[in-house]
PyMOL Python script that loads the backbone (N, CA, C, O; Angstrom):
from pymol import cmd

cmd.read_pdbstr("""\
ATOM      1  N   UNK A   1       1.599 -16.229   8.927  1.00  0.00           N
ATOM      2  CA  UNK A   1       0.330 -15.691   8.454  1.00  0.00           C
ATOM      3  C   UNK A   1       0.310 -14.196   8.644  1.00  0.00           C
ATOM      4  O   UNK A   1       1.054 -13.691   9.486  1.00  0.00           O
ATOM      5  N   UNK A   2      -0.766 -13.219   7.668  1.00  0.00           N
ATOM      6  CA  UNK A   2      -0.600 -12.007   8.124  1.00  0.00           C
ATOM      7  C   UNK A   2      -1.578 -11.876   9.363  1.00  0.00           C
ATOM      8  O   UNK A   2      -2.219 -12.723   9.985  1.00  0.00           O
ATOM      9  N   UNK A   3      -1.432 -10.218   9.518  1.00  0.00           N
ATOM     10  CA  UNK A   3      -2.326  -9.695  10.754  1.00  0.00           C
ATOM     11  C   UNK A   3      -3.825 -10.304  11.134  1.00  0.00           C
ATOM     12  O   UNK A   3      -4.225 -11.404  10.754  1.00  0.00           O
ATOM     13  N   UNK A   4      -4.446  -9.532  11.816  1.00  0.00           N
ATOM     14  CA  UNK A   4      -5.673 -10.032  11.897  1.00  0.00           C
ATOM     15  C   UNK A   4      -6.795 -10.607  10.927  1.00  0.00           C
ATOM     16  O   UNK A   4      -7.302 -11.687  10.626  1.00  0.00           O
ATOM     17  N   UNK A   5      -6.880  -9.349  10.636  1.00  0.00           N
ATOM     18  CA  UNK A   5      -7.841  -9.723   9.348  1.00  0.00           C
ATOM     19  C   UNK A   5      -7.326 -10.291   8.246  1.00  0.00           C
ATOM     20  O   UNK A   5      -8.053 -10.334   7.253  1.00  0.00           O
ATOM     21  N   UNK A   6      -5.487 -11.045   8.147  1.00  0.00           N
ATOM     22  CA  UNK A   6      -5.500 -11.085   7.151  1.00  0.00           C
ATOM     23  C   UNK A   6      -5.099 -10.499   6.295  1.00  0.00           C
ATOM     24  O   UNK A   6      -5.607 -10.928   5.259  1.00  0.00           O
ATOM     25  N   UNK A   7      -4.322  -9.578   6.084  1.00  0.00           N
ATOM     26  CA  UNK A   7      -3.927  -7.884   5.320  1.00  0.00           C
ATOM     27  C   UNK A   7      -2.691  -8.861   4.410  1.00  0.00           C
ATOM     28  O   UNK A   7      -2.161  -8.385   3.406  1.00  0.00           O
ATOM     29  N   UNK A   8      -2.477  -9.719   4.726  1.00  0.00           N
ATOM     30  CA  UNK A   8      -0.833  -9.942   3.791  1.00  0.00           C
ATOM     31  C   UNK A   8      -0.032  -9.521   4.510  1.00  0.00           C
ATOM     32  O   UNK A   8       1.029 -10.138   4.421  1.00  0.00           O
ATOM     33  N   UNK A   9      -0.035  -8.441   5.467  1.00  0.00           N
ATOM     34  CA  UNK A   9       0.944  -7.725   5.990  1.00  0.00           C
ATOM     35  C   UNK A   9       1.361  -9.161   7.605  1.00  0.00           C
ATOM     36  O   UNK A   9       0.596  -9.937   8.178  1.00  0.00           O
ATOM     37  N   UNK A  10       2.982  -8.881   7.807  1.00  0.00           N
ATOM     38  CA  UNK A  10       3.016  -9.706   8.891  1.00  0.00           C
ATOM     39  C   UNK A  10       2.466  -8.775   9.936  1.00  0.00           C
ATOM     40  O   UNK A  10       2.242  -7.565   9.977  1.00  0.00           O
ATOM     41  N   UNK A  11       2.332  -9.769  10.753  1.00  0.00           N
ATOM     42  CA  UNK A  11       2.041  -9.412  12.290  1.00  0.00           C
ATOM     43  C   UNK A  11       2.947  -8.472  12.812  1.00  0.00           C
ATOM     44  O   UNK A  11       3.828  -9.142  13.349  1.00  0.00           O
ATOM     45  N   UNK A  12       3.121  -7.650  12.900  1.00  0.00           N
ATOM     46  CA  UNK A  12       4.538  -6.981  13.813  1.00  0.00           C
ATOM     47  C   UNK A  12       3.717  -6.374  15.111  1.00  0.00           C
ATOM     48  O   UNK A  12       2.721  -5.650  15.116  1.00  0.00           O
ATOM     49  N   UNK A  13       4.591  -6.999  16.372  1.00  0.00           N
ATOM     50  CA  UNK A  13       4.581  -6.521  17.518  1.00  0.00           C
ATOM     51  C   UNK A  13       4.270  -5.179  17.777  1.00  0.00           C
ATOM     52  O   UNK A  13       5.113  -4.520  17.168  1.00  0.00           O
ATOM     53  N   UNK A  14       3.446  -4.384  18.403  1.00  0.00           N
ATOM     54  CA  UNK A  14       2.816  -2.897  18.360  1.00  0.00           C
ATOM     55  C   UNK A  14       4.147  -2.119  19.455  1.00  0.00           C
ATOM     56  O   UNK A  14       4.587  -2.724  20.433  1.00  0.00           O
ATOM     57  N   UNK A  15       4.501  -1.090  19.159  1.00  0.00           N
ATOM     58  CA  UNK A  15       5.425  -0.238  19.987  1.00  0.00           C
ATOM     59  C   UNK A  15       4.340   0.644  20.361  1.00  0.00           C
ATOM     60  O   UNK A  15       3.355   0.875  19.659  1.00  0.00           O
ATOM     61  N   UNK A  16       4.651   1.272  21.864  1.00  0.00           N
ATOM     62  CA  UNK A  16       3.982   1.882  22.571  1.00  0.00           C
ATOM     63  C   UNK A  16       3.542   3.129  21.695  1.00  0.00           C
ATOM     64  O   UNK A  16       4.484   3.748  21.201  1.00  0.00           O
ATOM     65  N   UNK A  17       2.386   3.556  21.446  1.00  0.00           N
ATOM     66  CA  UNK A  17       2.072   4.959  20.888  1.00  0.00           C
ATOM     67  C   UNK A  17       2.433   4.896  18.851  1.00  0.00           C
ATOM     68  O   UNK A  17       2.357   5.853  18.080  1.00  0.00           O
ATOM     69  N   UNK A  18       2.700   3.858  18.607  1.00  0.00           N
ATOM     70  CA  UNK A  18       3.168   2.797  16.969  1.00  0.00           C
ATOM     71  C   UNK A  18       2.015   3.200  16.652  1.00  0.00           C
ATOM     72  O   UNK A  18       1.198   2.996  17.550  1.00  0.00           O
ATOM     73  N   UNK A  19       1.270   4.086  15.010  1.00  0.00           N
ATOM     74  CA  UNK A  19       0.377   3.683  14.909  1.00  0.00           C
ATOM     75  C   UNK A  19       0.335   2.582  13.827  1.00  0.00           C
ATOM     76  O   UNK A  19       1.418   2.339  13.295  1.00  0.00           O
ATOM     77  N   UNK A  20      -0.709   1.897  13.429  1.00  0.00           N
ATOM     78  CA  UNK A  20      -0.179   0.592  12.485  1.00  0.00           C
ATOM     79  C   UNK A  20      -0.334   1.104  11.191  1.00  0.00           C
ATOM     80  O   UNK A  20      -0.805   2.234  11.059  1.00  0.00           O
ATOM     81  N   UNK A  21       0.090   0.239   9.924  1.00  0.00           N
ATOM     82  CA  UNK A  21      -0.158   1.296   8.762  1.00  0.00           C
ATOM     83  C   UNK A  21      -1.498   0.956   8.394  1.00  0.00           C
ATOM     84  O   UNK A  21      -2.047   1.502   7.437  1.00  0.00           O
ATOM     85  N   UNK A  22      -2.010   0.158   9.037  1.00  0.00           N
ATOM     86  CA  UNK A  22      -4.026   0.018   8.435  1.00  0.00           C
ATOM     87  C   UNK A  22      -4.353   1.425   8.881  1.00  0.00           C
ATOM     88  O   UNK A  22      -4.925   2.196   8.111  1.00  0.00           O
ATOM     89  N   UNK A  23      -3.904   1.882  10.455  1.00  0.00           N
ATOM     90  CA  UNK A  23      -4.647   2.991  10.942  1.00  0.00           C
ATOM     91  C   UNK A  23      -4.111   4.171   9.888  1.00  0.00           C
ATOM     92  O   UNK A  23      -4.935   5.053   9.647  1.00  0.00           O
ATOM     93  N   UNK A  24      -3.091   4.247   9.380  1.00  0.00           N
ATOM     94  CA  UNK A  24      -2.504   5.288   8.617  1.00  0.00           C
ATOM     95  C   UNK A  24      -3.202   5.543   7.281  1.00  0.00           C
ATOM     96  O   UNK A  24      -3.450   6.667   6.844  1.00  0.00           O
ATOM     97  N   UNK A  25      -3.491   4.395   6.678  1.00  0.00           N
ATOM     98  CA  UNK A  25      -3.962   4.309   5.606  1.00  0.00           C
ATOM     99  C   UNK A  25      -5.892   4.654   5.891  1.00  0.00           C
ATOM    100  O   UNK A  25      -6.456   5.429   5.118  1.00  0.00           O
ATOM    101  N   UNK A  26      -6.309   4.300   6.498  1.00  0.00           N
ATOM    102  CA  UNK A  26      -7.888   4.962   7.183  1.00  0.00           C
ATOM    103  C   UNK A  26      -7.589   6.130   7.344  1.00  0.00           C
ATOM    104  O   UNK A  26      -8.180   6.802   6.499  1.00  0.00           O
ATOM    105  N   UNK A  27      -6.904   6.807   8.068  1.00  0.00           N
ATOM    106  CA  UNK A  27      -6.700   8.296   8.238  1.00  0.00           C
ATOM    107  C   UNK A  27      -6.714   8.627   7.015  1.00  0.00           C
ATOM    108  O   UNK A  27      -7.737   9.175   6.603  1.00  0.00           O
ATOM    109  N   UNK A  28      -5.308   8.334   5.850  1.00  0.00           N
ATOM    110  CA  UNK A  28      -5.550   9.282   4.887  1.00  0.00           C
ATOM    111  C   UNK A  28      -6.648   9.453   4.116  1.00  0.00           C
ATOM    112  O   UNK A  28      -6.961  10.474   3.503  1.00  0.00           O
ATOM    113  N   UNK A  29      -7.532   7.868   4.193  1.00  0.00           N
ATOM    114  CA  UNK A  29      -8.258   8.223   3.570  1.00  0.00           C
ATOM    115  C   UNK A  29      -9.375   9.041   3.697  1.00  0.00           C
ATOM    116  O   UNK A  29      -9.859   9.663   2.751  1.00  0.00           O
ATOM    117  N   UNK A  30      -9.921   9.066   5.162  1.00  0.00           N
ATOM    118  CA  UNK A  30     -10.604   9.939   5.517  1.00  0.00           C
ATOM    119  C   UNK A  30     -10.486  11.151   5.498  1.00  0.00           C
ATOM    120  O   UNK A  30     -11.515  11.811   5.643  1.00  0.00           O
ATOM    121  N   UNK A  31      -8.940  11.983   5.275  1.00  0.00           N
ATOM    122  CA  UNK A  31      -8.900  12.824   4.819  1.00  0.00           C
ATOM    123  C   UNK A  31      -8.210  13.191   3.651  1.00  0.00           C
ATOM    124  O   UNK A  31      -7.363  14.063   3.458  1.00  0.00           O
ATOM    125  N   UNK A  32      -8.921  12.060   2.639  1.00  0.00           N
ATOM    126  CA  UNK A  32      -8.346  12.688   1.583  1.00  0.00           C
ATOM    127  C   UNK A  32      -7.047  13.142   0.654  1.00  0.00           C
ATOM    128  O   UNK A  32      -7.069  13.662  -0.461  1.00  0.00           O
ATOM    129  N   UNK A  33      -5.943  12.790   1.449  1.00  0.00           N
ATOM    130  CA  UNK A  33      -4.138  12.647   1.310  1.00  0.00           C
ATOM    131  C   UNK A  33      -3.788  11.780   0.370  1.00  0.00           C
ATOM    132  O   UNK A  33      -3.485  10.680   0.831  1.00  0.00           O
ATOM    133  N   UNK A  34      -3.710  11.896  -0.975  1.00  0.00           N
ATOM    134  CA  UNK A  34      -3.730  11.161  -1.871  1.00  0.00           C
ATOM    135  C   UNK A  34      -2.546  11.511  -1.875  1.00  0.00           C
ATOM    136  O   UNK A  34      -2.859  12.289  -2.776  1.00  0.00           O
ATOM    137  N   UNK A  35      -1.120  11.758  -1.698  1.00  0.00           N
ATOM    138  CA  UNK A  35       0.230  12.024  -1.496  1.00  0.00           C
ATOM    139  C   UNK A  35       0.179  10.486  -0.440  1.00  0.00           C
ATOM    140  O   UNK A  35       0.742   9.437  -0.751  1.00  0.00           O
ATOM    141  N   UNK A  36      -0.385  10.637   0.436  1.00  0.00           N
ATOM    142  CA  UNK A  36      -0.160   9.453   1.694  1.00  0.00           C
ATOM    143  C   UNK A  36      -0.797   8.460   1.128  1.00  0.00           C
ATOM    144  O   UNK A  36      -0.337   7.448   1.655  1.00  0.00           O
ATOM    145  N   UNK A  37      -1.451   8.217   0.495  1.00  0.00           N
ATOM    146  CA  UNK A  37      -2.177   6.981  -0.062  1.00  0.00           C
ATOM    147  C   UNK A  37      -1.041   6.493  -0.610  1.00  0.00           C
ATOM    148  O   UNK A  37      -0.520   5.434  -0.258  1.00  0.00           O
ATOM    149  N   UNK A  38      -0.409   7.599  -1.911  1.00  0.00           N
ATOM    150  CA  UNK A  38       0.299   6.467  -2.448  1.00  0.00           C
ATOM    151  C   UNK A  38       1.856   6.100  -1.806  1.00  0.00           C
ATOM    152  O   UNK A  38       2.535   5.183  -2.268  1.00  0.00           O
ATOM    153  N   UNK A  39       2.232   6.825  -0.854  1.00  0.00           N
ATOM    154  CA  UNK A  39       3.541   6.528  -0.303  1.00  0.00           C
ATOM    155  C   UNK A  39       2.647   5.353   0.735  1.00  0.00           C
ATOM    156  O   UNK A  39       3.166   4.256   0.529  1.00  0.00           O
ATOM    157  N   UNK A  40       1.555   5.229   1.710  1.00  0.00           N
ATOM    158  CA  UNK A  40       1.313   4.423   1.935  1.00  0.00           C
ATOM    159  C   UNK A  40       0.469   2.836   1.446  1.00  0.00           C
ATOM    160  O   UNK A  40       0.328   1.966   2.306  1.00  0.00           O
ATOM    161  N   UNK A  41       0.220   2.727   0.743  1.00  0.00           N
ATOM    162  CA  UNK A  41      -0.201   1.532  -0.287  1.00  0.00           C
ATOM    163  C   UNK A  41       1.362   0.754  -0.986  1.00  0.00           C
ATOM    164  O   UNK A  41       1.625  -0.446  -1.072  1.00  0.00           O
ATOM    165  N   UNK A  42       2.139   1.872  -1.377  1.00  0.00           N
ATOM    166  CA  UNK A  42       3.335   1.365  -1.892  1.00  0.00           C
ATOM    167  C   UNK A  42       4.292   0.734  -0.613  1.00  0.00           C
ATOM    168  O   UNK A  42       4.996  -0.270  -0.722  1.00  0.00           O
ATOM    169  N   UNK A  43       4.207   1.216   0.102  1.00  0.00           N
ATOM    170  CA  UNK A  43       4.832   0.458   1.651  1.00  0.00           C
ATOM    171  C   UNK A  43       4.148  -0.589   2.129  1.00  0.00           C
ATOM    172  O   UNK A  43       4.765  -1.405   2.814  1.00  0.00           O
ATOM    173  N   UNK A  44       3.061  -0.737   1.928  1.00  0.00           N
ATOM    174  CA  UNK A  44       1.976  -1.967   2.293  1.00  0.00           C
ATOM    175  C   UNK A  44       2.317  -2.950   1.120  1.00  0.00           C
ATOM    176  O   UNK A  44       2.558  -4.136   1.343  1.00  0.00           O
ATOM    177  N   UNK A  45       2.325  -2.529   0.139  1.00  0.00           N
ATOM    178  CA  UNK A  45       2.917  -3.404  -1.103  1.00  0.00           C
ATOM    179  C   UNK A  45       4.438  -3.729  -0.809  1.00  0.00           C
ATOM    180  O   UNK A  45       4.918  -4.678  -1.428  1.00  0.00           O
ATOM    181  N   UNK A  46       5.087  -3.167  -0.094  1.00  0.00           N
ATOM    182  CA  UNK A  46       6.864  -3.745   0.245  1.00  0.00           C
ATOM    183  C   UNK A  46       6.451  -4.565   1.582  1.00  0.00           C
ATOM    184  O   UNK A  46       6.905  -5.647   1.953  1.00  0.00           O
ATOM    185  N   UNK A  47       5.651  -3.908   2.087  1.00  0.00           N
ATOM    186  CA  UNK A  47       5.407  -5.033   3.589  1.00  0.00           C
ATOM    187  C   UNK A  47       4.660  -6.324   3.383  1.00  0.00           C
ATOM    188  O   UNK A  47       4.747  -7.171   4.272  1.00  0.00           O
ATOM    189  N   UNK A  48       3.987  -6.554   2.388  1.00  0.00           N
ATOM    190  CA  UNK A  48       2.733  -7.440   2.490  1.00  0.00           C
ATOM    191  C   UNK A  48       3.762  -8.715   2.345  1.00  0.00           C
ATOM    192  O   UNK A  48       4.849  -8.463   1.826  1.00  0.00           O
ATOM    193  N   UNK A  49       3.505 -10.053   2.760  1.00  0.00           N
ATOM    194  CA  UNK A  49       4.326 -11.249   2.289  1.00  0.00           C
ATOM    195  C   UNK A  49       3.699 -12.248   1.485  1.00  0.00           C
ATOM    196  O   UNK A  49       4.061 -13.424   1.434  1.00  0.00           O
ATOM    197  N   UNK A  50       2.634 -11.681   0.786  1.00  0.00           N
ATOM    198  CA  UNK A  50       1.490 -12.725   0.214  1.00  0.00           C
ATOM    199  C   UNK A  50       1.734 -12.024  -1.157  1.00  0.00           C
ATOM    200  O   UNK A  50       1.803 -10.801  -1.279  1.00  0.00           O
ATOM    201  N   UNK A  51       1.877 -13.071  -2.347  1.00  0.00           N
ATOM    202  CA  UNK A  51       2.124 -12.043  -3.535  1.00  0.00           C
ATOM    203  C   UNK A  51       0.834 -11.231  -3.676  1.00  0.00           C
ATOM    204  O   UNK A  51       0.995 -10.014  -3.584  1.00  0.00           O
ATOM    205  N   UNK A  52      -0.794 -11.797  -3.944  1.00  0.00           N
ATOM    206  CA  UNK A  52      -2.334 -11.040  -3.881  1.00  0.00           C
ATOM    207  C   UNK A  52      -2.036  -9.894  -2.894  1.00  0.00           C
ATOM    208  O   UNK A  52      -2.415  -8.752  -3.153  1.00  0.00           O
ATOM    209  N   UNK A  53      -1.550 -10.104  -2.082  1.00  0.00           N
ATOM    210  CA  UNK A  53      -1.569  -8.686  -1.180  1.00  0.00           C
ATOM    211  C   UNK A  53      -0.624  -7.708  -1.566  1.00  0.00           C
ATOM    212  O   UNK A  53      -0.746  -6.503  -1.346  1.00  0.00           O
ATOM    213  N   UNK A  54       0.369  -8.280  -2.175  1.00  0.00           N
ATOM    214  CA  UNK A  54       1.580  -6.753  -2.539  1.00  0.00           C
ATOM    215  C   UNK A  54       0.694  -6.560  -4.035  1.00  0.00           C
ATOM    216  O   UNK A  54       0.692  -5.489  -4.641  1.00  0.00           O
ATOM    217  N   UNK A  55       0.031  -7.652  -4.456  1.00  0.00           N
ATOM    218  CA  UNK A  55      -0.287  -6.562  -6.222  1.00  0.00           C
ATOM    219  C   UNK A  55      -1.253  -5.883  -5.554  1.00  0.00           C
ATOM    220  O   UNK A  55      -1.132  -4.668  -5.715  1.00  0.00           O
ATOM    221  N   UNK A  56      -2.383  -6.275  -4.703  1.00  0.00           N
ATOM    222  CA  UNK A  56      -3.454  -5.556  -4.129  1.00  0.00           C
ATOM    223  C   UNK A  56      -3.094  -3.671  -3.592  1.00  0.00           C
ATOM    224  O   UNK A  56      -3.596  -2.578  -3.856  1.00  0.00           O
ATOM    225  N   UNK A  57      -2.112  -4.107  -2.854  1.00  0.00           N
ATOM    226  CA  UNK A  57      -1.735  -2.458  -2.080  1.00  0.00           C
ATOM    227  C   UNK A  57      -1.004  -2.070  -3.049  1.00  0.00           C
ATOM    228  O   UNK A  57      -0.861  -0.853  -2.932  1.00  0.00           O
ATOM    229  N   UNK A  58      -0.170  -2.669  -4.434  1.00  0.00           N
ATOM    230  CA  UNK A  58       0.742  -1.801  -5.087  1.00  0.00           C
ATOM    231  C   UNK A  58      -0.280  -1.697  -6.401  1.00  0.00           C
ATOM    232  O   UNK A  58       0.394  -1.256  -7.332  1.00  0.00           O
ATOM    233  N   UNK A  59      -1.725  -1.950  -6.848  1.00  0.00           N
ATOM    234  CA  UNK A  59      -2.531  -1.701  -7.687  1.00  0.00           C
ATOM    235  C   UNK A  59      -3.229  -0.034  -6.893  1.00  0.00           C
ATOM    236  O   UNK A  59      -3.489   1.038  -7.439  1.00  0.00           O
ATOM    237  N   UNK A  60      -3.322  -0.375  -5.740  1.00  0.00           N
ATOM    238  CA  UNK A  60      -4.073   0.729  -5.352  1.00  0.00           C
ATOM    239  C   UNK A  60      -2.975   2.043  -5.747  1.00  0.00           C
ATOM    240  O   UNK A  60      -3.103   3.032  -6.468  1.00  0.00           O
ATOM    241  N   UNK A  61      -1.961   1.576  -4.983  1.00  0.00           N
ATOM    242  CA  UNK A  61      -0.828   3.082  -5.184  1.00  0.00           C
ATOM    243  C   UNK A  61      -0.888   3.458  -6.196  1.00  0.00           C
ATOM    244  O   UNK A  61      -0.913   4.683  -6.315  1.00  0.00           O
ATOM    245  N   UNK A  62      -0.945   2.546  -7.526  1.00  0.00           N
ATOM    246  CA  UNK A  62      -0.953   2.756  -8.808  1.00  0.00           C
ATOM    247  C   UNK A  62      -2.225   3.604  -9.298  1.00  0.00           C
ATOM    248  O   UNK A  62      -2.126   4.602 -10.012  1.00  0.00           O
ATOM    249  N   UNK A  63      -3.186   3.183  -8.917  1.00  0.00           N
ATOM    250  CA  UNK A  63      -4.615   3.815  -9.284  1.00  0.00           C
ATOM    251  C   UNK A  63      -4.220   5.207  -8.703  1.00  0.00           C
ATOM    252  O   UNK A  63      -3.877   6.168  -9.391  1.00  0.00           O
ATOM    253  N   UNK A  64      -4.343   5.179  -6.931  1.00  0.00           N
ATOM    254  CA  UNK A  64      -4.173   6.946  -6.950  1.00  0.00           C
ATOM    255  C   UNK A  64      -3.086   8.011  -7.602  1.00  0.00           C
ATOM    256  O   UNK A  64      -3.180   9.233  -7.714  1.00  0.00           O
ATOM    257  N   UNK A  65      -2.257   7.309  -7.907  1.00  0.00           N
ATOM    258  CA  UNK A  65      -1.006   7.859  -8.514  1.00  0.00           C
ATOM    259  C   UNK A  65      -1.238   8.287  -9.446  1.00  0.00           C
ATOM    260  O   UNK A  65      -0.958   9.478  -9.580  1.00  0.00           O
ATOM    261  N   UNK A  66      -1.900   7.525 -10.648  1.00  0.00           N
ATOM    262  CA  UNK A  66      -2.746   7.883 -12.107  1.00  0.00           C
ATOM    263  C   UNK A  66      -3.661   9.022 -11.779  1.00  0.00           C
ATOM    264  O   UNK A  66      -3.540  10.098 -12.363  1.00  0.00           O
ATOM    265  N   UNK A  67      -4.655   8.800 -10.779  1.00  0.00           N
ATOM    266  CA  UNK A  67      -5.259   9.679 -10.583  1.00  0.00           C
ATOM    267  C   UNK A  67      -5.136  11.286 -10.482  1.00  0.00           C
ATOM    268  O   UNK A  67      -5.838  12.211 -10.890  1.00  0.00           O
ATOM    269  N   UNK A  68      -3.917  11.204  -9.749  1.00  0.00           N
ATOM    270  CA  UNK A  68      -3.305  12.902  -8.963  1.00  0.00           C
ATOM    271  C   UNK A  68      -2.449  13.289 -10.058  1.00  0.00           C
ATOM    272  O   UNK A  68      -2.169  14.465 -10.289  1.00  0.00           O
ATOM    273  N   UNK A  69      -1.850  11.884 -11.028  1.00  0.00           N
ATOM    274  CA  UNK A  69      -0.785  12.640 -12.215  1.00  0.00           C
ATOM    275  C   UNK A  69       0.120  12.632 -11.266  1.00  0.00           C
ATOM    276  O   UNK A  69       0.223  13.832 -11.010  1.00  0.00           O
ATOM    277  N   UNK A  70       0.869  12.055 -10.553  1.00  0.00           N
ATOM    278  CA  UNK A  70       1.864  11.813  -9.536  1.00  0.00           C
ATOM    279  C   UNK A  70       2.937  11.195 -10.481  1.00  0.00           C
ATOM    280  O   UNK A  70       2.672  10.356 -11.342  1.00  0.00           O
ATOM    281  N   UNK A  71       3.776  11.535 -10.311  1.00  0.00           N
ATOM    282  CA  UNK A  71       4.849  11.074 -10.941  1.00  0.00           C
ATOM    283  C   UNK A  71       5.808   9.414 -10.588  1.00  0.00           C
ATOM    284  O   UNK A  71       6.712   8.875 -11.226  1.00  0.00           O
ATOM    285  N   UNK A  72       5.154   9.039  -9.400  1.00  0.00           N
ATOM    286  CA  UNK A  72       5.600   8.017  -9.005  1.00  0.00           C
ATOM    287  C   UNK A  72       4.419   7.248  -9.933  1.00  0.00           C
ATOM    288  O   UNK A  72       4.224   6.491  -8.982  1.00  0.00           O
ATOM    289  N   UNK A  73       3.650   6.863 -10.739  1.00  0.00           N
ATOM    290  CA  UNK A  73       2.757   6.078 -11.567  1.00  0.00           C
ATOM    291  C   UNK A  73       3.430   5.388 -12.412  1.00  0.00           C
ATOM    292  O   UNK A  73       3.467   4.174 -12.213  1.00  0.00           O
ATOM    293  N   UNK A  74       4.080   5.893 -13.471  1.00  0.00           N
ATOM    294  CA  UNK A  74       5.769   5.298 -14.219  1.00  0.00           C
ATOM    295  C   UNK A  74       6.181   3.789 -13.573  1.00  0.00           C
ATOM    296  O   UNK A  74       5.947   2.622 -13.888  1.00  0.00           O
ATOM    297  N   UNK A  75       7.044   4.575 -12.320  1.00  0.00           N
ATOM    298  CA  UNK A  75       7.434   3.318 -11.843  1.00  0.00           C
ATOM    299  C   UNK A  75       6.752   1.990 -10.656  1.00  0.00           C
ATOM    300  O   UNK A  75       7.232   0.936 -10.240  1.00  0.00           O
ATOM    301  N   UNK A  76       5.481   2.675 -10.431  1.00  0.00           N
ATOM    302  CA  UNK A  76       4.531   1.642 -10.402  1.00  0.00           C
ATOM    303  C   UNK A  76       3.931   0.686 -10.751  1.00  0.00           C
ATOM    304  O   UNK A  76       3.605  -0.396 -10.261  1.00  0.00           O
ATOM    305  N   UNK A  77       3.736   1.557 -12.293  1.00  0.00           N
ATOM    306  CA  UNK A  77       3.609   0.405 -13.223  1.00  0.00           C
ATOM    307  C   UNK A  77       4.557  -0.659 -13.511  1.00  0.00           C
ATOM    308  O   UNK A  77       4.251  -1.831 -13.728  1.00  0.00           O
ATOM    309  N   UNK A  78       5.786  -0.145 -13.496  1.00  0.00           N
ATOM    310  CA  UNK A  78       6.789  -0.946 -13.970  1.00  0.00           C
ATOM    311  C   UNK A  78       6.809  -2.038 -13.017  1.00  0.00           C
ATOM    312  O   UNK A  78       7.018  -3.242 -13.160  1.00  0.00           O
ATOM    313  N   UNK A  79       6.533  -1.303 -11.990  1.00  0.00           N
ATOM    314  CA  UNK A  79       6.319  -3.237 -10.765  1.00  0.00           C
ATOM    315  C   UNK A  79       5.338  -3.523 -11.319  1.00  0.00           C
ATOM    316  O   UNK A  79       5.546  -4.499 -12.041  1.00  0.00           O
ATOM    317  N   UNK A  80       4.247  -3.143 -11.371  1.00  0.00           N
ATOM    318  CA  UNK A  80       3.234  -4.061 -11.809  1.00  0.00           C
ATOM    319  C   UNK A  80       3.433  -4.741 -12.948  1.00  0.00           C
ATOM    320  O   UNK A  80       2.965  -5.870 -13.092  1.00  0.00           O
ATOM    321  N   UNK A  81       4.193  -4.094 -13.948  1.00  0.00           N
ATOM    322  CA  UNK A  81       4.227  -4.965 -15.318  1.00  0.00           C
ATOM    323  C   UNK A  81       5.453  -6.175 -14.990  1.00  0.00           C
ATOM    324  O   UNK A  81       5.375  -6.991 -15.908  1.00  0.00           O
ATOM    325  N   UNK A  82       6.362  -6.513 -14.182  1.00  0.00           N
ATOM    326  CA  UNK A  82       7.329  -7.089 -13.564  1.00  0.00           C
ATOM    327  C   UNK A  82       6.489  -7.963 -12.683  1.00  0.00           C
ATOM    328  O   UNK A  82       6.952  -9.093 -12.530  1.00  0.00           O
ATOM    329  N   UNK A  83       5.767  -7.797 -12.289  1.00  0.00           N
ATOM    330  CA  UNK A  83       4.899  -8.926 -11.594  1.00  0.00           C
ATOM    331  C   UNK A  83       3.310  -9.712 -12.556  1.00  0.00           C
ATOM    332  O   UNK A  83       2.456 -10.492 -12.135  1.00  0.00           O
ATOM    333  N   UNK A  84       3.475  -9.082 -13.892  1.00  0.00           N
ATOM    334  CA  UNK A  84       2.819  -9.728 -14.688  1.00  0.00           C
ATOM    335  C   UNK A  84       1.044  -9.258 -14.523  1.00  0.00           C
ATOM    336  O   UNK A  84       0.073  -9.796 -15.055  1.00  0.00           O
ATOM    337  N   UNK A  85       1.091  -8.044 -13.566  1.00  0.00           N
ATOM    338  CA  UNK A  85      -0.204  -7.479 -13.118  1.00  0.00           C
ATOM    339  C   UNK A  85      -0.573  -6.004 -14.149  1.00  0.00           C
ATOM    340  O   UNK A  85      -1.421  -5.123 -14.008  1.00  0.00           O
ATOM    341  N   UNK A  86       0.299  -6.189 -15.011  1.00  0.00           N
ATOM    342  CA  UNK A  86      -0.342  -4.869 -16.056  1.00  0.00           C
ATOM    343  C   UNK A  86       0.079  -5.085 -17.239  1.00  0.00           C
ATOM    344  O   UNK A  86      -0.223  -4.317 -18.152  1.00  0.00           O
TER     345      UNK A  86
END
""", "prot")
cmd.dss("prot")
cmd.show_as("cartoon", "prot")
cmd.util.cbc("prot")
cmd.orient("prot")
C-alpha cells in the first residue's frame, strides 16, 4: 500500500534529516518553483505504484510544464498519450 494518506507513493523508510517528496512538493509550492514542480510531480509519477497516482502526479507535471512553456511538456505528453491519459 502507499504512504499515509495514501499518495500511491510506497512507504519508504525516513533517513535521518530525508526530507520526503510530499514535503518537497509543499515547499515548492509555496514558493512558487514551477522548475521544481515539474521535476518534482514527474518523480512522484516514477515513484507512485498505483497507475491513478502516476497519471495524477505525471498530469500535474504536465499542466505546469504547459504552463511555464517548459520544454519538458513534449515528452510528458507522450507518457501521457502512452498511458492512454491524453
Amino acid at each position: 500500500m502507499g504512504g499515509a494518506a495514501d499518495t500511491g507513493l510506497p512507504a519508504k523508510p525516513r533517513r535521518r534529516g530525508a526530507v520526503s517528496l510530499d514535503a518537497e512538493l509543499l515547499a515548492a509550492h509555496a514558493a512558487g518553483d514551477v522548475e521544481a514542480l515539474i521535476t518534482l510531480y514527474t518523480r512522484a509519477s516514477e515513484e507512485a505504484v498505483k497507475d491513478v497516482a502516476q497519471g495524477f502526479y505525471l498530469t500535474h507535471a504536465y499542466v505546469f510544464a504547459l504552463e511555464a512553456g517548459d520544454a519538458r511538456a513534449a515528452g510528458l505528453a507522450e507518457r501521457l498519450r502512452v498511458q492512454g491519459r491524453l
